[in-house]
VMD Tcl script that draws the C-alpha trace (Angstrom):
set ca {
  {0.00 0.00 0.00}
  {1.09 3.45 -0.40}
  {1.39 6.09 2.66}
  {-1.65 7.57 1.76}
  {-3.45 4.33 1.54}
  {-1.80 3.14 5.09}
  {-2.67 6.16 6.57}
  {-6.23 6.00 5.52}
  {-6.21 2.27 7.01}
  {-4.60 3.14 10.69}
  {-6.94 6.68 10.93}
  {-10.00 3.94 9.92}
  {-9.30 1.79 12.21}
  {-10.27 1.11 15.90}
  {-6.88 -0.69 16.52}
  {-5.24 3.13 17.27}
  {-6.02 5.27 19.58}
  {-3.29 7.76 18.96}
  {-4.75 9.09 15.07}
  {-8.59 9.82 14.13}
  {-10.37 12.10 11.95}
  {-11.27 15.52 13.52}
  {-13.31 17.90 12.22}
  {-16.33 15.89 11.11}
  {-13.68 14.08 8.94}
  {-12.02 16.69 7.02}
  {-8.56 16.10 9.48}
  {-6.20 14.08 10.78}
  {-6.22 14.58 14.75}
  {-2.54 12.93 16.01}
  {-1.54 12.55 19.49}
  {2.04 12.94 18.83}
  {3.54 10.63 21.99}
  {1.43 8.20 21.71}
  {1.21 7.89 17.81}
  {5.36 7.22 18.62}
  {4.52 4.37 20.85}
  {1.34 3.10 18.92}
  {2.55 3.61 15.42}
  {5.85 4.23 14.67}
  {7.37 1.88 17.53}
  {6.21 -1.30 15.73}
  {8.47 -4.22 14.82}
  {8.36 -7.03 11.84}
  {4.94 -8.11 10.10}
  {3.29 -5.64 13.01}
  {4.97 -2.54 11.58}
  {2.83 0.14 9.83}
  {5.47 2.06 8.46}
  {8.71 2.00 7.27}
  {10.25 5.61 9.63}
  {10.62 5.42 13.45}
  {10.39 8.93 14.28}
  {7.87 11.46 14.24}
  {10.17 14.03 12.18}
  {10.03 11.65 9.64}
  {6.58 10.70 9.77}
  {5.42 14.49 9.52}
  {8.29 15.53 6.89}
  {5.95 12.48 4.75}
  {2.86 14.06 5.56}
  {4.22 17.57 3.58}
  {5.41 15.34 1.03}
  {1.99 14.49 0.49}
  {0.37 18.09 0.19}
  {-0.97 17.68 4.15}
  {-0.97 21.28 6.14}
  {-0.64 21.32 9.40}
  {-4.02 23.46 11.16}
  {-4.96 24.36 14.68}
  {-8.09 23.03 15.78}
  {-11.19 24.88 14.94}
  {-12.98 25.56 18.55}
  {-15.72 27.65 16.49}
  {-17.19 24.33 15.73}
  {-18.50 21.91 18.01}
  {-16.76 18.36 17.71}
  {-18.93 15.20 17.77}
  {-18.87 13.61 20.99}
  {-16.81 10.52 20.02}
  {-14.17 13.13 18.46}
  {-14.16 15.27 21.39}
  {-13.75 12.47 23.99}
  {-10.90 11.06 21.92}
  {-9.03 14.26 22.32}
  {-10.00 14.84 25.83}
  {-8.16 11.42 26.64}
  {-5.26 12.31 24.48}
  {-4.73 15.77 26.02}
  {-4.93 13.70 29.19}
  {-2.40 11.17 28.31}
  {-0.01 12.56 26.32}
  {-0.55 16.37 25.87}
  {0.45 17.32 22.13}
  {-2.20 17.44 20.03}
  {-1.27 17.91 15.87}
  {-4.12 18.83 13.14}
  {-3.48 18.01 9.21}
  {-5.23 18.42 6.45}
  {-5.12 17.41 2.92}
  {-8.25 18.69 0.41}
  {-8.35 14.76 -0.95}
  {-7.77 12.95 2.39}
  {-11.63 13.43 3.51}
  {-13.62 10.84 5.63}
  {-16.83 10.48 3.40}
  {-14.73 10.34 0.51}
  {-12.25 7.82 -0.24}
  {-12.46 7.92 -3.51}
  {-10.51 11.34 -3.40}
  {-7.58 9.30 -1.97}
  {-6.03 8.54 -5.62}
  {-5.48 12.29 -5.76}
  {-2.92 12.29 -2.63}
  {0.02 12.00 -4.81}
  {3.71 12.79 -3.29}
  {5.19 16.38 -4.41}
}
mol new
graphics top color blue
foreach p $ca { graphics top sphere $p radius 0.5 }
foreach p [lrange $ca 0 end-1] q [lrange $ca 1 end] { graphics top cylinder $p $q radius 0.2 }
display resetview
């Protein structure tokens, strides 16, 4: 799979706790310790990716046309989102925001347009 494709899986799935969509979708929320521990930490047929730090991991992400945002607190979060980031300000503190026009919840189909710089 390509990084925008793995990316896509781990923010999908319920397996992470450290990466979810934010904003109704339209983000990537990342808790940046724990997405170290959770993510980039991982060993042999377990391992998501192929960096181990989160330099690397974000220097990808601008590779890939993502811009980093602050959080919109205008808008109210769905419950699920905003008790995600409640535990993750909790746990870890750092919160990170990035967005990418084509990387979009509702639709995937927009994910063949996340093409590397």
């Amino acid at each position: 799979l390509s990084f925008p494709q793995r990316l896509w899986k781990i923010v999908e799935s319920d397996q992470f706790k450290s990466i979810w969509w934010s904003e109704g979708g339209k983000c990537v929320a990342i808790n940046e310790g724990l997405f170290e521990e959770e993510v980039l930490e991982r060993k042999g047929p377990m391992q998501v990716f192929a960096m181990k730090k989160m330099n690397s991991f974000l220097r990808k992400l601008n590779l890939y046309g993502f811009t980093k945002t602050k959080r919109n607190f205008t808008r109210s979060a769905s419950l699920p989102e905003f008790l995600a980031e409640e535990a993750a300000i909790a746990a870890h503190g750092k919160l990170l925001y990035y967005y990418n026009p084509s990387f979009h919840r509702e639709y995937p189909h927009l994910l063949e347009n996340v093409r590397r710089r």
